[in-house]
Backbone as a chain_set.jsonl record, in Angstrom:
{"seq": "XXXXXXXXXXXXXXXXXXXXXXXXXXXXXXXXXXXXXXXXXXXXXXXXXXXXXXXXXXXXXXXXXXXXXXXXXXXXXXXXXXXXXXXXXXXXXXXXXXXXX", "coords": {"N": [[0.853, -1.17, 0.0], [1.01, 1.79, -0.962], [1.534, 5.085, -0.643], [2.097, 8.833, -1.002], [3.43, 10.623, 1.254], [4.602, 13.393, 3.742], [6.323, 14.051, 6.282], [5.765, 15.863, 9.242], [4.068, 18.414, 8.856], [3.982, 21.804, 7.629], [1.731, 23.483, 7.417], [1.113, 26.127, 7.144], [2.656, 29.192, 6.721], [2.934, 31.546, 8.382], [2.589, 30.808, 11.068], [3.151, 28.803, 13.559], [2.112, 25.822, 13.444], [1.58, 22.547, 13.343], [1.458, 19.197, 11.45], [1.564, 15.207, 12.137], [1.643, 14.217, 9.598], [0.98, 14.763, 6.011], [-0.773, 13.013, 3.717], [-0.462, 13.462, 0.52], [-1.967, 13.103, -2.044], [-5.147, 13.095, -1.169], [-4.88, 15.423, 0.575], [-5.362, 15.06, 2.802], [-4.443, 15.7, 6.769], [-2.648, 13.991, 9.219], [-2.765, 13.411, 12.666], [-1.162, 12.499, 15.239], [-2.253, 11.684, 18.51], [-1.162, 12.726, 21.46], [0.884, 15.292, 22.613], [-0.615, 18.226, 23.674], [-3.179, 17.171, 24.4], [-2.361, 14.945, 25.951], [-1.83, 16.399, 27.98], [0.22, 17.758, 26.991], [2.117, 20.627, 25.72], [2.188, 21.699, 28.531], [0.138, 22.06, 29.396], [-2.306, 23.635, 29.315], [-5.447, 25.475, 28.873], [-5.1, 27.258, 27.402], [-3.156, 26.833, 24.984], [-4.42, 24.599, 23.99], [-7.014, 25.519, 22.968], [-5.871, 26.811, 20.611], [-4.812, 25.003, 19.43], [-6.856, 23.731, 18.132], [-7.461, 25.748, 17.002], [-6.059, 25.734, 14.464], [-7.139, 23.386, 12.973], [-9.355, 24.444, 12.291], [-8.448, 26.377, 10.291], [-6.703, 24.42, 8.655], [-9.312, 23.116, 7.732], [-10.504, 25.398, 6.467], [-8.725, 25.97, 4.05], [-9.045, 24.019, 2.469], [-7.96, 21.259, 3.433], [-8.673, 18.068, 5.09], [-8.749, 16.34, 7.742], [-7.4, 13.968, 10.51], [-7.718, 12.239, 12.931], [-5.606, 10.211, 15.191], [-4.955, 7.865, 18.014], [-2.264, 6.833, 20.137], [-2.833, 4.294, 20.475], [-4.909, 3.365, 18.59], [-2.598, 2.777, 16.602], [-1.114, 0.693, 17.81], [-3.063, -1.524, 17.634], [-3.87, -1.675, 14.883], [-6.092, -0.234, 13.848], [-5.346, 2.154, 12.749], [-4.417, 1.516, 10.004], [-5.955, -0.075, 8.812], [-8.114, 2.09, 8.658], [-6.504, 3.485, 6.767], [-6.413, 1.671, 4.526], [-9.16, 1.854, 3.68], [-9.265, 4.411, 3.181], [-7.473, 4.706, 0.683], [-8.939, 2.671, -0.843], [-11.811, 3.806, -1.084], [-11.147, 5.831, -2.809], [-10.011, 4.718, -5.192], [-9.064, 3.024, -7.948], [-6.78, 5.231, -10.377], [-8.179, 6.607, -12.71], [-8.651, 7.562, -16.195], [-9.572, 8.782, -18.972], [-9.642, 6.825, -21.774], [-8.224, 7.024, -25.022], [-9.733, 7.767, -28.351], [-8.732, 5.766, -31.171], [-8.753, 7.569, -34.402], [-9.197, 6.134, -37.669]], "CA": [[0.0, 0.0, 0.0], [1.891, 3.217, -1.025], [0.352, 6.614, 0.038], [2.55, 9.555, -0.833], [3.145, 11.626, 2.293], [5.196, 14.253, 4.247], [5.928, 14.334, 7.532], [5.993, 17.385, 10.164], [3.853, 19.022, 7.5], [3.646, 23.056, 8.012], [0.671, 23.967, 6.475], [1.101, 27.877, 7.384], [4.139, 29.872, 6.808], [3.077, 32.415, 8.995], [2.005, 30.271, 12.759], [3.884, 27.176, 13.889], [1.393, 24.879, 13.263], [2.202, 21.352, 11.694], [0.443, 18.026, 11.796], [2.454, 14.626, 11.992], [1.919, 13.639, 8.507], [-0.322, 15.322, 5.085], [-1.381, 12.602, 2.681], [-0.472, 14.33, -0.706], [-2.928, 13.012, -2.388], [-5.834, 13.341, -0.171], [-4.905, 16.572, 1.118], [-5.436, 14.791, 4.34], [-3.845, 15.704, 7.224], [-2.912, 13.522, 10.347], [-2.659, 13.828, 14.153], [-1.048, 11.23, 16.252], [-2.919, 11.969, 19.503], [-0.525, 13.043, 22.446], [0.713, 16.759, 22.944], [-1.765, 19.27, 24.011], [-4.506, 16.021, 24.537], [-1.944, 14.519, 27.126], [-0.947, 17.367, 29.201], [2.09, 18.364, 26.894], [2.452, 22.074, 25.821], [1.95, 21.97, 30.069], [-1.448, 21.257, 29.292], [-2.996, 24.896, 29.516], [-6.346, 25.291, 28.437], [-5.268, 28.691, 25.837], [-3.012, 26.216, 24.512], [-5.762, 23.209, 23.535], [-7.845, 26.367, 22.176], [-4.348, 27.53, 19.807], [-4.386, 23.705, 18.829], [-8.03, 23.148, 17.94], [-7.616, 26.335, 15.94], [-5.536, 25.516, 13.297], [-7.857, 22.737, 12.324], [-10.271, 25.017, 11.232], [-7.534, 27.031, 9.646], [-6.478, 23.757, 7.443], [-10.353, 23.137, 6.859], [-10.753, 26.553, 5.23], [-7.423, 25.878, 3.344], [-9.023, 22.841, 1.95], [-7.347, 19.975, 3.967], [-9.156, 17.214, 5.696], [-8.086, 16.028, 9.04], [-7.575, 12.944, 10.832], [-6.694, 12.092, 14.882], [-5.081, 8.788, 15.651], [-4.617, 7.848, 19.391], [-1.179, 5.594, 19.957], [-3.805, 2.766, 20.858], [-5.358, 2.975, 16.874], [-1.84, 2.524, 15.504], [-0.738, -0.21, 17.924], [-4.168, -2.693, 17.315], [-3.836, -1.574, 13.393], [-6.917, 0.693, 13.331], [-4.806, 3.228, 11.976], [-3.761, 0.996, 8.969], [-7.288, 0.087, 8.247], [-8.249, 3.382, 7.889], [-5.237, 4.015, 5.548], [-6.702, 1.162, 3.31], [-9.999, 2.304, 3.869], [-9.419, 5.916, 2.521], [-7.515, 4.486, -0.684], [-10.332, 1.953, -1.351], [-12.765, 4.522, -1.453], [-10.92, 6.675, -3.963], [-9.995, 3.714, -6.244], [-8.133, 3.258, -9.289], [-6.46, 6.137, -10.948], [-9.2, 6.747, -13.454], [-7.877, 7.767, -17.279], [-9.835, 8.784, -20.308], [-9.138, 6.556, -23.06], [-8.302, 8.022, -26.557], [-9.79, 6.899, -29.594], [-8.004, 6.48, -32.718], [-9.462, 7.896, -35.65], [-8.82, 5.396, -39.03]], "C": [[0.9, 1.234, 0.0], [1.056, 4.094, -1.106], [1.627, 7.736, -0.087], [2.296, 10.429, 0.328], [4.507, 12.492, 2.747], [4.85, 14.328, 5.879], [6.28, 15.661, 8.369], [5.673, 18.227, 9.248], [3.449, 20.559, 8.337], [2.886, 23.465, 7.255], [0.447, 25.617, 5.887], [2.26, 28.432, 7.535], [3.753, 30.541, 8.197], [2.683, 31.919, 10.586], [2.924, 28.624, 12.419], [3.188, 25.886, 14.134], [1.728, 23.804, 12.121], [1.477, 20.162, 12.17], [1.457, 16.844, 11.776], [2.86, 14.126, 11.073], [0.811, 14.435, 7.837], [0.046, 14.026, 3.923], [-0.895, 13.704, 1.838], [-1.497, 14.412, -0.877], [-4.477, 12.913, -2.437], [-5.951, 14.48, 0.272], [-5.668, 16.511, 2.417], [-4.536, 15.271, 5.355], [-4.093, 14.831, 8.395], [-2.127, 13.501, 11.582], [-2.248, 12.574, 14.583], [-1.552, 11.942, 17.715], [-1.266, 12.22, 20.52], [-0.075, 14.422, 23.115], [-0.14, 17.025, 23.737], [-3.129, 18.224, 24.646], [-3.895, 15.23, 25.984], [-1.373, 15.085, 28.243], [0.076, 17.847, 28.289], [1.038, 19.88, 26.323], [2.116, 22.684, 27.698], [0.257, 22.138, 30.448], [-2.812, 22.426, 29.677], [-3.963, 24.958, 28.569], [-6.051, 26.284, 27.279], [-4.07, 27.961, 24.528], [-3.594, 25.068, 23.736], [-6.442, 24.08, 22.698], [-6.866, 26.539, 20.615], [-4.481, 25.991, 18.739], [-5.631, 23.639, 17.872], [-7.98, 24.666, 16.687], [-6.878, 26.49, 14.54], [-6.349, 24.275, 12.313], [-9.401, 23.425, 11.825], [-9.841, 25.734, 10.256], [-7.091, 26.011, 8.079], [-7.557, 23.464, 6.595], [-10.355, 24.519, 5.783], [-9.668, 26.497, 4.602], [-7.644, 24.387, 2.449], [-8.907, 21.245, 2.316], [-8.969, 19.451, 4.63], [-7.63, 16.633, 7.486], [-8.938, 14.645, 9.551], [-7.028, 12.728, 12.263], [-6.7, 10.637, 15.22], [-4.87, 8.579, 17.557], [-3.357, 6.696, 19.309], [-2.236, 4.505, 19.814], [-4.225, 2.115, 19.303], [-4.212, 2.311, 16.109], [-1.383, 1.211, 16.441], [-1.84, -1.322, 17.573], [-4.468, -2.238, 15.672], [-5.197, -0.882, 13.292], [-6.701, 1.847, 12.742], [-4.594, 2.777, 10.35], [-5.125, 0.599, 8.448], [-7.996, 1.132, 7.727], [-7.836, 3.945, 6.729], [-6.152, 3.395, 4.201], [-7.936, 1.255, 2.684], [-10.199, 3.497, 2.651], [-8.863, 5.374, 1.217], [-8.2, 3.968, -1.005], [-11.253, 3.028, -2.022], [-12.01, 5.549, -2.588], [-10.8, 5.741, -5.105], [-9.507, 4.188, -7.332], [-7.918, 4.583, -9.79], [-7.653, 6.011, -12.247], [-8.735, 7.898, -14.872], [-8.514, 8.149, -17.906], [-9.233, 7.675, -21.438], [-9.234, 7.219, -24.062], [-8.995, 6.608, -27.774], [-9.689, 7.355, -30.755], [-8.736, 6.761, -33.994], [-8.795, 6.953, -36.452], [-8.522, 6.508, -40.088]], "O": [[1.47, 1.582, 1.034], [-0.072, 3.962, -1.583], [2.375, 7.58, 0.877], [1.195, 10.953, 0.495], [5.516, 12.261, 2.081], [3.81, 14.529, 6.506], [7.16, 16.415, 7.952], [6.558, 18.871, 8.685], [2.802, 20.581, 9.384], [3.349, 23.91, 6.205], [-0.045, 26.118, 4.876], [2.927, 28.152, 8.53], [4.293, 30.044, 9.185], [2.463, 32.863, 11.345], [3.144, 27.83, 11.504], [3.608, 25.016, 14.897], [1.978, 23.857, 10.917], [0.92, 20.179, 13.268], [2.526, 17.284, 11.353], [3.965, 13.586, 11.042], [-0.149, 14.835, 8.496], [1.107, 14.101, 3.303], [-0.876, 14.839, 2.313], [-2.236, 15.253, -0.367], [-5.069, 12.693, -3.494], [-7.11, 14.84, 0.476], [-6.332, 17.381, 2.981], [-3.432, 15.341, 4.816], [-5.246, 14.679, 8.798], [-0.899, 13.57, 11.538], [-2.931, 11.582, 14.325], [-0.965, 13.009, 17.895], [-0.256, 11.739, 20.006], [-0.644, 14.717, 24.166], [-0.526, 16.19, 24.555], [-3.986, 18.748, 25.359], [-4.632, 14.936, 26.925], [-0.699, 14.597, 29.15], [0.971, 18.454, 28.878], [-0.165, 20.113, 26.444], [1.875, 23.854, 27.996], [-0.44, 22.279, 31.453], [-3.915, 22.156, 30.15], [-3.662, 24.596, 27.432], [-6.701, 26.171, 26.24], [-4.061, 28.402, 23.379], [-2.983, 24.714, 22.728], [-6.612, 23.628, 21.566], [-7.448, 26.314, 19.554], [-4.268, 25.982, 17.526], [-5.331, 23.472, 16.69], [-8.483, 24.513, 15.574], [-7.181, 27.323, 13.686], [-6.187, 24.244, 11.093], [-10.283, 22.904, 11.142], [-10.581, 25.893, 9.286], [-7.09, 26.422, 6.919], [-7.472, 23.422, 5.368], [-10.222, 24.507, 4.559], [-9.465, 27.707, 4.501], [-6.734, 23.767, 1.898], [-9.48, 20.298, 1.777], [-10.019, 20.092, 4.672], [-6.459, 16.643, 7.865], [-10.089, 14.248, 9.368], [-5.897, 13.092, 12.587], [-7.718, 9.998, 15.487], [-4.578, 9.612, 18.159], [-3.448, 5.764, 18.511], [-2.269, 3.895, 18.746], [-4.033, 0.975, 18.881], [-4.437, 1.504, 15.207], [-1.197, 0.308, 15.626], [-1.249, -2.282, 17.079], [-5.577, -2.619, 15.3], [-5.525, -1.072, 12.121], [-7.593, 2.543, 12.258], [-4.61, 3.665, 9.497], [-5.36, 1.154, 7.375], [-8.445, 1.166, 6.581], [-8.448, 4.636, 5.914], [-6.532, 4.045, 3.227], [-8.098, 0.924, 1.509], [-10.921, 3.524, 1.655], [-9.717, 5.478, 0.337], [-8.688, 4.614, -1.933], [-11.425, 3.123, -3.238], [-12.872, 6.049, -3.311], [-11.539, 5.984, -6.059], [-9.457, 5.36, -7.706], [-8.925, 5.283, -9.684], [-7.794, 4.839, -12.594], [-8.487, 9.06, -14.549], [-8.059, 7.884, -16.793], [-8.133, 7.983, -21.898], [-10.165, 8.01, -24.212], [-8.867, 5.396, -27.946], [-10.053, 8.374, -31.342], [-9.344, 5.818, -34.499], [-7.641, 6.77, -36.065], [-8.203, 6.199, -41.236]]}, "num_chains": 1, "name": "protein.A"}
């Protein structure tokens, strides 16, 4: 299963906001749960607000978003998902040409 991606993706030049990975092709972005959700940035509530607002920032920028918890990626619910989201897009989809005689 290959999925072009980027990790520590900065979506915004101008704010230090980055996600742990963006799907190219998707223009997904995704969250491994921990930071700001487990007490880190010292676990201040104007911090959690700062966090939660860049995901409306990538919505109006187009992106999609995704939040993993460690737990999803160790019992493979993260990887289901993965195959999940390519499924549903499915085959690269082409035009054929047709040759004139």
């Amino acid at each position: 299963m290959e999925i072009k991606y980027e990790e520590y993706f900065h979506f915004k030049s101008t704010k230090h906001w980055r996600f742990d990975f963006h799907l190219i092709e998707y223009r997904m972005l995704i969250e491994i749960a921990g930071g700001p959700w487990s007490g880190g940035r010292k676990g201040k509530l104007a911090t959690k607000a700062w966090s939660i607002d860049r995901y409306d920032h990538a919505e109006e920028m187009g992106y999609r978003f995704q939040q993993f918890l460690p737990a999803d990626i160790n019992m493979g619910r993260a990887t289901m998902w993965l195959r999940n989201l390519k499924a549903s897009y499915g085959p690269v989809q082409t035009i054929p040409t047709i040759e004139s005689d």
